[in-house]
N, C-alpha and C positions, 0 to 999 in steps of 0.2 A: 361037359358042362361049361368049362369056360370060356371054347370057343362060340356055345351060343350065348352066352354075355357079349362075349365082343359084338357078335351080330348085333343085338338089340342097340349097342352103342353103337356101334357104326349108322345103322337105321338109322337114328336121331342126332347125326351128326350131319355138316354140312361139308359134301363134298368137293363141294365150286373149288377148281383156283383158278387166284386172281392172278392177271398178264395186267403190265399197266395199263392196258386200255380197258379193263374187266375192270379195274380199279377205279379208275377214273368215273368209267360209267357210275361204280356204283354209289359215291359220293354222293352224285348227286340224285339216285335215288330216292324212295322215303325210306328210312328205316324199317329193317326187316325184324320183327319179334322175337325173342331169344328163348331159346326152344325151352323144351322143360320137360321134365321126366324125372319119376318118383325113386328114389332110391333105392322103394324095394322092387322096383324094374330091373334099374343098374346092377346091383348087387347081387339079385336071387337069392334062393332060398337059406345057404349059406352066410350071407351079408359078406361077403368077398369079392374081389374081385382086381386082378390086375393090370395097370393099365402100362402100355410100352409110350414114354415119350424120350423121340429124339435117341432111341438106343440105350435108353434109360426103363428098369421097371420100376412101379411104385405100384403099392399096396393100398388097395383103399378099402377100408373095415370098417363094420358097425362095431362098437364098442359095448358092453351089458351095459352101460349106464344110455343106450342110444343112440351117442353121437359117431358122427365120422371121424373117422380116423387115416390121414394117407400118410406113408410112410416109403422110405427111401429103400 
């Protein structure tokens, strides 16, 4: 289950990286639109979901009152 959460997020994630010349270019691009995707995408049927940053995990939860919740 959670490794297909993470798909879903990776999906809607951008996985360009930028070299200073990728960089550079893209300044002066137009602005690219910031993605968006529904929570209860993210989360799934659960409303859980963990994400790894930088060797770090965090917890991100729907809450019974609705709201998210991320946690260390």
């Amino acid at each position: 289950m959670l490794y297909q959460l993470l798909l879903i997020f990776m999906r809607y994630t951008d996985s360009r990286k930028f070299t200073p010349e990728t960089d550079a270019n893209h300044k002066t691009a137009s602005p690219q639109p910031i993605r968006r995707i529904t929570s209860q995408t993210l989360l799934g049927p659960d409303g859980k979901l963990i994400i790894d940053h930088d060797g770090q995990e965090y917890l991100l939860r729907k809450t019974q009152a609705g709201k998210l919740l991320l946690t260390k």
